[in-house]
Every structure is written in C-alpha cells, then in structure tokens.
N, C-alpha and C positions, 0 to 999 in steps of 0.2 A: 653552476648548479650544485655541483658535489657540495662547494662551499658552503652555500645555503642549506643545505643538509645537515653537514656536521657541527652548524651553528644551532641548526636549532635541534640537533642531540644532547647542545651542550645545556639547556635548562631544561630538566627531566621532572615530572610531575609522576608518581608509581612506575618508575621505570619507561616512561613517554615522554617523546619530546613534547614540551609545553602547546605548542603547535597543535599537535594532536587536541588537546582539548579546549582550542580555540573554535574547531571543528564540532568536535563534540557539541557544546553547548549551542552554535550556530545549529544544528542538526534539531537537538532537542529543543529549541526556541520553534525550528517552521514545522516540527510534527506536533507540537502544541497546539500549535496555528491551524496543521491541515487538518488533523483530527478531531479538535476541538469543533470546528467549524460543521465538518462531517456529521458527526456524529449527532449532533443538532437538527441538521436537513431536513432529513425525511419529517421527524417530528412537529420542527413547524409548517413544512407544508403541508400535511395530513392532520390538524390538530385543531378542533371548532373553534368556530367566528367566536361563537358565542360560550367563553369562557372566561375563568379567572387568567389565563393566561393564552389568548389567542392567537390563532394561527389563522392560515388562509386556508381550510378544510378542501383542500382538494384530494380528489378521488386518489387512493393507495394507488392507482395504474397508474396513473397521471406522473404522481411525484417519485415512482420507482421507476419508472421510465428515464424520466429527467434525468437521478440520480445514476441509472449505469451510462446514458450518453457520458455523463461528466466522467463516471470511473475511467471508460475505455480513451479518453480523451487523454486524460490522465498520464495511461501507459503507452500514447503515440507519442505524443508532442517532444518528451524526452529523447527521441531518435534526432529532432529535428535538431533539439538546445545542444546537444552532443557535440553533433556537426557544427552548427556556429562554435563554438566552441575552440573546436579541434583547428577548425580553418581563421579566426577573427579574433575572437574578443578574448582569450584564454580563459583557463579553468576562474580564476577569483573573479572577472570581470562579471563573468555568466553567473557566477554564483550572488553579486551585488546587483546584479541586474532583475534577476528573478528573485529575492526576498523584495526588492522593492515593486515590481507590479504584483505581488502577491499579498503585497501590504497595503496596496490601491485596491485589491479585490476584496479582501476584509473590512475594508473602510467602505467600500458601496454597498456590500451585505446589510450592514447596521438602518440603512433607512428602510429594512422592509418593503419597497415597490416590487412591481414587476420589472422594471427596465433594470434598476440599482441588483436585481438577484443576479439576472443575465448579465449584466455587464462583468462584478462579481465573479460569477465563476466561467467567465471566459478568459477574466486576468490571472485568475487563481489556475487553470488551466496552460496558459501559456508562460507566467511564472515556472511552475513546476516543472516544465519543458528545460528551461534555462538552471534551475536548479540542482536537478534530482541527478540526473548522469553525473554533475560536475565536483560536485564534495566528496565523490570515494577517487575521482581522479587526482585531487592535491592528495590525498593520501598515498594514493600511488607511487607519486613522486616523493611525497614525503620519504619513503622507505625504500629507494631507489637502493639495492645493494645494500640493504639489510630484511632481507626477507624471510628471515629467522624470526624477526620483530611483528610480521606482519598480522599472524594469527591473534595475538594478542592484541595490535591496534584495531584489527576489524572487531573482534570482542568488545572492546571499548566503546568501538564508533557502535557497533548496534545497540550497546543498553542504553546511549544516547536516543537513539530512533524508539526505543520502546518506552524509555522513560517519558520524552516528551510526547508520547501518544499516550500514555499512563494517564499522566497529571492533565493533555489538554481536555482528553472525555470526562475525566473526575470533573475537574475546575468551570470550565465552559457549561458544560453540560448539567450541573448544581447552579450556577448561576440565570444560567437560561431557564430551567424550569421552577426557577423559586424566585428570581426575580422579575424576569422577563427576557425574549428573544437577544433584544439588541444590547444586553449585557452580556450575551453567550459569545455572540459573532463578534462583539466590541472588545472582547477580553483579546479574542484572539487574533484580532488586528493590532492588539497593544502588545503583544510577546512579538509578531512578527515582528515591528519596528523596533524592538530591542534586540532581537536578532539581526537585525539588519544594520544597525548603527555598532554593533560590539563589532561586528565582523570587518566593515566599514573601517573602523578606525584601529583596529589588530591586522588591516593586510598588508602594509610593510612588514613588519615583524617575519614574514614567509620569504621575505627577500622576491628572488626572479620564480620562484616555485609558485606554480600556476599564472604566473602573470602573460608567457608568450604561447601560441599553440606550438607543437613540437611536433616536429619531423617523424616522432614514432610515438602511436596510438597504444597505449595498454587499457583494455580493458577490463575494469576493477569489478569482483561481485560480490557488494555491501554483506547480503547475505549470509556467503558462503566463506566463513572463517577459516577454512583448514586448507585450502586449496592455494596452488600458489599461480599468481599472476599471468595472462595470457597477452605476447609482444606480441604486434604485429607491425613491420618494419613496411611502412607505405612508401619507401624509398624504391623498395622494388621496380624496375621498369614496365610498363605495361604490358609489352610484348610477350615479357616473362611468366606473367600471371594466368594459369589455367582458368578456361572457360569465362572470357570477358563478354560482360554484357552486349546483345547482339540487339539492333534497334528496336526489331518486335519485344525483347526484353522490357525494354524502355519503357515501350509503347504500354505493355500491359501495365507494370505497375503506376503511369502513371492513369492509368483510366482507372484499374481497380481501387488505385487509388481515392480518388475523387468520386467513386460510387462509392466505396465504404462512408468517405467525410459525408458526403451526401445524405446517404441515410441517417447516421449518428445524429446529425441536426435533424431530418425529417422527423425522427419517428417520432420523439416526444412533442416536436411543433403541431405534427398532426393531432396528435392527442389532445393536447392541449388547448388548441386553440383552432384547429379544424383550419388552420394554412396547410395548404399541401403542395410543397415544392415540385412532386411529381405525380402530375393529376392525371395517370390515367392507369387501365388496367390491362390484363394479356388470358382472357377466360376468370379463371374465378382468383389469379393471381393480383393484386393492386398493385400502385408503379412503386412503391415502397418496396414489396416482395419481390417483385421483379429486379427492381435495381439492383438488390445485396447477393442476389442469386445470381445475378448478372457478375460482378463483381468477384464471387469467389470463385465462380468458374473460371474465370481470366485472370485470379491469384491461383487456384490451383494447376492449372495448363501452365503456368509459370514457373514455377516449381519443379512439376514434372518433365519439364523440358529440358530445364535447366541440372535437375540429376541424373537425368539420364545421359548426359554429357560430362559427366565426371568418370574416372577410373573405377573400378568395382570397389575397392577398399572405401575409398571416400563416399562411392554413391550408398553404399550398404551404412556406411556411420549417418550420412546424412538421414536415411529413412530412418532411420532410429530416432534419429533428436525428432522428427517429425512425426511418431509415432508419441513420443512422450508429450510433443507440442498438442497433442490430441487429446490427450489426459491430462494436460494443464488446462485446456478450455473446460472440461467438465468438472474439474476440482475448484477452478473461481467461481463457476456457475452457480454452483453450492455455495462455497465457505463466505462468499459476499455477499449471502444473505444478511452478515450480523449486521450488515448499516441499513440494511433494507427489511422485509419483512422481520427479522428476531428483534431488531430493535420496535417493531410496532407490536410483536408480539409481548415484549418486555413491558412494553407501556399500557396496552389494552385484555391482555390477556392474564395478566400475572401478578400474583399476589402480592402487593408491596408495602401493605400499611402494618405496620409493627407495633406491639406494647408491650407492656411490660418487660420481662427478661429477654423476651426476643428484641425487643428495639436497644436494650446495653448491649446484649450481645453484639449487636449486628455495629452498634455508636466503637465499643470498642475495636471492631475487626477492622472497621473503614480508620478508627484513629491509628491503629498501626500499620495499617496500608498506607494512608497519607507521611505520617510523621516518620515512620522509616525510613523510606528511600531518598523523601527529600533532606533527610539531615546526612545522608551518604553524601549525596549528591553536592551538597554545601559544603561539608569537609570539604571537597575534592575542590570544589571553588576557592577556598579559603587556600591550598597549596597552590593552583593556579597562581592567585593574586601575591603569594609569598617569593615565587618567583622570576613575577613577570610585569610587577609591578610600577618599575622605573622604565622599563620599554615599552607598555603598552595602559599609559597608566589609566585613558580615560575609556577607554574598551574595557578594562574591569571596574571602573566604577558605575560604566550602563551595565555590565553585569552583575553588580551586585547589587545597584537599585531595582534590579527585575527580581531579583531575590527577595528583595525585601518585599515588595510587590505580590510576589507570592507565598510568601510565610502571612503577610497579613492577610492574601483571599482564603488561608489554609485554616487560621485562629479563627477568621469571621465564621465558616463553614463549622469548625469544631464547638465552638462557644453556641451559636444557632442550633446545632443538632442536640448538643448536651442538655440545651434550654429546656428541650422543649420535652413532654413524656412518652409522647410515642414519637414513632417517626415515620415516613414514606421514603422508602427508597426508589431514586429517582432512574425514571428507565434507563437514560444514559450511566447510570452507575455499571449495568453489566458489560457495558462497551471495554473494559477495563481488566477485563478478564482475561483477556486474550493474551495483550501484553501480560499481566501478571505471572500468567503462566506459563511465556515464552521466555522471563524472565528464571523464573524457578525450574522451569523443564529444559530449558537448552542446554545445559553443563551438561546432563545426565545422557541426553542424545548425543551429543558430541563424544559422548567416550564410549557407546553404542557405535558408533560408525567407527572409530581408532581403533577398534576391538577386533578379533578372530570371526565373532559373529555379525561383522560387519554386512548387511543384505546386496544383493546384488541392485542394480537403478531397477530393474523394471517390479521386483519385491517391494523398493520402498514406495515406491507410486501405487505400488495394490494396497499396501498397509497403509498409506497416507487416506486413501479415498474409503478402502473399507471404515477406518476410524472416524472421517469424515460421518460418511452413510451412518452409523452410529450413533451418533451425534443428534442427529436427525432424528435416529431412531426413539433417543431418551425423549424427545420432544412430541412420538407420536404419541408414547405411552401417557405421556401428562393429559394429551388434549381429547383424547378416548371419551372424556364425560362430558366436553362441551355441544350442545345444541349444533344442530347443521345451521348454517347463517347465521350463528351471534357473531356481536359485533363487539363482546367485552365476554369476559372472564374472571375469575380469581384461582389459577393453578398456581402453584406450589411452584416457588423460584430455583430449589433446587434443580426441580429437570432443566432450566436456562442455564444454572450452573456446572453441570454435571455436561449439557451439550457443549458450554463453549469449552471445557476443560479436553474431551475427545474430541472437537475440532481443533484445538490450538496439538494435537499431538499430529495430528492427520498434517497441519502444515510443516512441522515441524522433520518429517517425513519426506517433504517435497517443495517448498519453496524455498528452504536453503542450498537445497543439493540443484534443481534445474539446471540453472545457470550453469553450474560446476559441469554438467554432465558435456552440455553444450562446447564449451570451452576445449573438453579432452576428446571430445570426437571431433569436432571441424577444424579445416586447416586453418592456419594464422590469417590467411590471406582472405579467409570468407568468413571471418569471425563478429567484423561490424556488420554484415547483411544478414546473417544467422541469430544478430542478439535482437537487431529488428522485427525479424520475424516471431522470436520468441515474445518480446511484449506485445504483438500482434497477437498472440495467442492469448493472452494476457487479457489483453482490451477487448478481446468476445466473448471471453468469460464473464468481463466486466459487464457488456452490454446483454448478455446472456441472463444473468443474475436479475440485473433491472426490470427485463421482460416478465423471466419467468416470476420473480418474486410479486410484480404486477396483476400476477393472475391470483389471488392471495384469498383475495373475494368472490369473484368467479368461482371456484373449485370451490370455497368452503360454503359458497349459498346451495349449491349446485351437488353438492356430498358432503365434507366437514374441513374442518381445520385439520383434523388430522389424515384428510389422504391428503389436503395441500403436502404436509410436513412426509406424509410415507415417498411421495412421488422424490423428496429429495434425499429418501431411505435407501430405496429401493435403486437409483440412478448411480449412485457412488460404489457403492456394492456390488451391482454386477460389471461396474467398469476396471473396477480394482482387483474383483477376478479374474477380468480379460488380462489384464495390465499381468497379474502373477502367472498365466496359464501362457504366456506371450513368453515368460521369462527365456528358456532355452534358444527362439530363435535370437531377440534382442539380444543376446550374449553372442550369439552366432553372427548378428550383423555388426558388431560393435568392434570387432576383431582383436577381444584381447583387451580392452578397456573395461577398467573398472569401476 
C-alpha cells in the first residue's frame, strides 16, 4: 500500500498526486449528473400538459412530496454502500458499481413514463448508496501519512463537487427548458457514462488503493477541509468495546427501521396515486402518521438507552452531537427548499424576461460565469493529460471527449443567447447560485474559523440558521404585493438572488463543520453508528422540506405567498437563538471540545 502511495506522489498535477484528479473529474462527471437531473424534477413534474414545453402538471404537493422521499433516500442508502464496501467489493469496486446503475437511472428518466421515473430514481437512489461514502475513502488512503497534504486535496475534491453541480443545473437545465425534458435528463446520463468509463479505465493506475476493504475504517468528511481524519481500528475485540449492542438494541432499529423505509415510499404513493400501504387509522391519527410516530419513538428510546449507558464524559458529548443533530433537521428542512418550492418560485413567481441593457448585462455575467471556470477547469485537464498520458492513455481521452462535448453545449448556449435580443432567464439558472457562492465564499469562511474569532459550534449553528431565516426573509419582502392564491407573479430576481446568497452563508456555517463536530466528540469505536445517525438527521430534513414545501399552495390560497415564505423566516431564527442561548451549556457538555 505505502508503495502505491508513493507512486502515485510521484506524478504530481499543482502539487497532487495525478490520482487525486482522477477523482476529482470522476466527482464532478456524477454531481453533473445528480444535479443536473435534480434540479429539473420538480419543474417537469409541476409544469402544463399543455404547453411549449410540457410536463406532467402534477399538483406542487404531489411532486414535492416525491422529491424529499428521494432527498432522504439519498442520505440513507450511503450508510448501507459504506458497509458493502468496507466488508466486500472495496472502495473503486463500489465506486464503478454505482456510476453504472446511476447511469441506468439516467437512461430510464429520458422516456418520460411513470414506471421509467420510478425505476430512474430508485437506481439513481441506490447508485448514490454505492458511490457517495466511497470517493472521499480512496482519498483517505490516498494520503495515508501525509496528512499535511490533506487540507488541500479536500479543497480540490470539493470544487470538484461544486463545479460539477455548477455546470450540471447551468447545462441540463438550459437544455431542458429550451429544448425539451429529455435533452435535460439525456445530457445528464451522457456525463454519467463518461464518468464512469474514465474512472473505469484509470483504476489500475491507483494500484491496491481502494481495491481490498481493510481491516481499519477511517472515516473521511468531504466537507470539512481543515479537520484531520478520524481511525477507528475495528480490530478491537468485542468484549473490549463499551456498551455492545444488546438484542432489544437490535430489535429497535431494525423495526424503526422499516417503519421510517415504510413511510418514505408511503407518503408520496399515497399522494399520488391514493395506494396506501398502511390503511388504517388510531382516532384522527392515519396509519401513515401512526407508523413515523411509531418509529421515532422506538428510534428515540433507542438512543436514550443506549446513552444513558455510557460514562458521563461520553454521555454529555453524545447529547451534544444530538442536540446539533436537532438543528441539522430544521436547517435542511429550510435550505432544501432551493430544489423544491424556490425553484417553482424561480419559475412562476419571478421576473425573467430581459431586454435591452439588462438582457447584455445579464448575456454577459452568465458568459463569464460559464467560460471562466470551465477554461480553469481544462487547464487543469490539459496538466492531467501532460502527465498521465502514457498510463492511462484512453481514460483521458474519454475525458477530453467529454470536454469537448461540453465546450460545444457551452458555444451552442452562448451563440443561442447572443442571437437572440432579449432573453428569459431559465429558472434552473438560479440553482447555480449556490455553488457559485460556496465557491467565492468558502476561502473567506475558512480563515474565519483559523482566526482568534473563530465562534464556538453551537454560535455557528445560530449564525448558520439565523442567515438561513434571512434568507427567507429577503423573499417575504419581495412577495408582500402578490394576490393571496395567485398562481404566477413577476418579482424582481434580485430578492431570489440576495436569498440564495444568505443561504449559501447560512450553510457555509454548518454543513462543513457537522461532521467535524461529530467526529471530535464520539469515541472511534462509535463513530460509524454516530455518522449514521447523523445522515439520518439529514434525511428528515430532507423529507421535512418535501412535506413542508408541499404546503406551498395550501398556505398561499389560504393567506399568501409570503406567510408561506415568513413560516420559513420565522422557524430558522428562533432555532438559531435557541442554538446561541444553548451556547454555555453545549460548551459544558462538550468537555473542552472545540
């Protein structure tokens, strides 16, 4: 293994081994793909029969519903891809295994049915299982005993993950609403397959690195760039191991188990098509509400049983990550609105049609948005391929035909826009924002937390959520003059700009640090069941968002659009005061952790 290391130190691309941005482009190939895809959804399932470009006009509840089943699905399945992983197929296996049924789930999207969607994003769902855990783990190993290097490769690997979430909402999402759907979903089954064939044919090149599972689990977070690695040596005997799971353990999760999965498929099937897996009721409770109620009481008894069987030191860290785990479910519940209701609001609510100096303006800002990063990004290929040419010679030239591929959907788009004298900016264009800004704002945060004025965790989760709440708030101000129950608008894109701008700060506050936080308080030895839990939190937010964004119409027939948008003003705001007012004991249970 060392070996394989110091070989592939020896072709260095900015200071990384080549290796590294084998990775990289593999990364930003499937966030092209999942983004691209994404960020389309909701639009054509909510978007008339009967149009120049039609959808399948299902009701906003319906296909927001839909959409967080998938989110929280999302953030389970990777607990499970982990584990194969770690125990079977090793990290490249799991990684070649999931861009290819992710590249079958892309490929069923394209025929627009019903069956072809579901099938679609159940592959795309259990893909990501097998993928998403396993690409920061070969890095792991990559930098085995240089972990001085590390900060800088996770820098790398995340402008990977933003970049190809950049370019798939630009690209997909321009083609989908100017051409049609199945050019949106189509593009982005065609990056997957060259994602998957580069990666494919460059995994010797890694030598034995990720090819066997290993005897010791490190836990990598993508995320959180500044933080250094968390071992934990499963070699340990079990006898050894405080507080082993005791059968009732077992028993709970796996019932609460299989009532959460339960519900996640029920609730949008019910919706949707009036199947109810669980037909019956308990007073004015349905067996849907019953089940998930059912469920986290037999997740939370679980829990508490189980810390409460820990030593004070550990049980008081644990309450903490589970106090934060609390304020992650209300901060996705929110910020997942942008795939959900902002982006319908983007589309039906918001001013997009441009002329004169405002449509060069806006031709210009998008052509240096586009042609910037992606001419970074090519250099960086062009030093790739100057190094690594003669070992992996036909893995860069699928990557450079994906390049070209995309400089030609980048000219068509530029030449089309330039054509024409005004223009309409395509809702999926503010999807784009987010990254942009995580891209331009992250340096700046990062030496914010290196700093003296570095905040304490339960500060940055108030200032996360407060900016969140904010966010929100610029959006109620915009929607102040729309009719209770319309069903269109023309507001001013800045407040969509100005919100996703204070929400990309709000995350920037709290989804890179989590993980980290998590890591320095639990022991090594409870750190896979602790990271579980935490995407569990993850994925109620997820399905959280769905719901609530679901009610969109409800609440705006019912009062307006903008108590929709205050209700997610007002919720982030007084959580992130609780989160700051909380700060003194959380330092108290944290013992010294900072």
């Amino acid at each position: 293994m060392n070996t394989d290391i110091e070989n592939l130190f020896k072709d260095k691309v900015i200071g990384h081994p080549a290796g590294l941005f084998i990775i990289f482009f593999t990364e930003m190939w499937e966030r092209f793909s999942f983004y691209g895809m994404r960020i389309l959804l909701v639009l054509f399932l909510t978007a008339p029969i009967v149009s120049d470009n039609p959808g399948w006009e299902w009701p906003r509840e319906h296909a927001l519903s839909l959409i967080g089943t998938y989110g929280a699905l999302l953030y389970l399945t990777p607990i499970l891809g982990g584990w194969i992983a770690d125990k079977f197929t090793g990290y490249k296996w799991a990684v070649i295994i999931g861009c290819f049924i992710m590249m079958l789930g892309h490929l069923s999207m394209v025929f627009e049915t019903p069956a072809s969607l579901y099938i679609g994003l159940g592959l795309l769902i259990l893909g990501t299982g097998f993928f998403k855990p396993n690409m920061t783990s070969m890095i792991s190993e990559m930098y085995k005993g240089k972990e001085s290097k590390k900060d800088g490769a996770y820098t790398i690997y995340y402008m990977g993950v933003n970049a190809g979430a950049f370019f798939g909402m630009m690209l997909c999402g321009y083609l989908a609403e100017n051409e049609g759907w199945s050019y949106g979903f189509g593009l982005a089954g065609i990056f997957m397959l060259f994602g998957l064939i580069q990666f494919w044919m460059a995994k010797d090149f890694f030598g034995s690195i990720g090819e066997k599972p290993s005897r010791v689990h490190e836990v990598e977070l993508p995320q959180n760039i500044n933080e250094e690695s968390v071992t934990i040596d499963i070699t340990t005997p079990v006898e050894d191991q405080l507080n082993p799971f005791t059968m009732l353990d077992k028993i709970l999760i796996v019932l609460s188990s299989i009532g959460g999965l339960l519900y996640l498929i029920n609730d949008p099937l019910e919706k949707i098509s009036g199947m109810d897996l669980v037909p019956f009721s308990v007073g004015k409770f349905t067996g849907s509400e019953v089940l998930i109620l059912a469920s986290l009481t037999m997740f939370l008894f679980l829990i508490t049983t189980r810390i409460s069987r820990y030593t004070k030191v550990i049980r008081d860290r644990i309450i903490a990550v589970a106090i934060f785990g609390v304020f992650t479910v209300f901060f996705f519940a929110a910020f997942e609105q942008s795939l959900g209701s902002m982006t319908i609001f983007a589309r039906d609510y918001t001013s997009r049609a441009l002329a004169g100096s405002s449509a060069m303006i806006f031709k210009i800002v998008d052509l240096i948005l586009t042609v910037g990063p992606l001419a970074i990004i090519s250099w960086v290929l062009y030093l790739l391929f100057k190094k690594t040419y003669t070992k992996i010679a036909v893995s860069n030239i699928v990557l450079a035909l994906s390049f070209v591929l995309l400089w030609g959907i980048v000219i068509y788009k530029i030449n089309n826009e330039f054509s024409k004298e005004g223009t309409e900016v395509p809702a999926t264009w503010f999807g784009i924002l987010n990254s942009f800004f995580i891209i331009t704002l992250a340096p700046f945060f990062s030496k914010w937390w290196e700093s003296k004025y570095n905040p304490s965790a339960a500060m940055k989760f108030g200032i996360g959520l407060v900016l969140l709440g904010l966010g929100f708030g610029v959006l109620v101000m915009g929607t102040l003059g729309i009719d209770q129950g319309a069903k269109t608008a023309s507001v001013s894109m800045i407040f969509l700009i100005l919100a996703y701008l204070l929400h990309t700060m709000g995350e920037l506050c709290i989804s890179p640090i989590g993980l980290s936080y998590l890591s320095k308080l639990v022991p090594g030895r409870m750190i896979g069941f602790m990271f579980g839990i935490w995407y569990l939190a993850i994925a109620i937010g997820q399905k959280a968002a769905g719901n609530m964004g679901g009610m969109i119409d409800k609440i705006s027939e019912e009062h307006s659009l903008s108590t929709f948008f205050l209700i997610f003003t007002i919720v982030p705001i007084v959580v992130g005061i609780i989160s700051v007012a909380l700060n003194p004991l959380l330092k108290k249970l944290m013992h010294g952790v900072r």
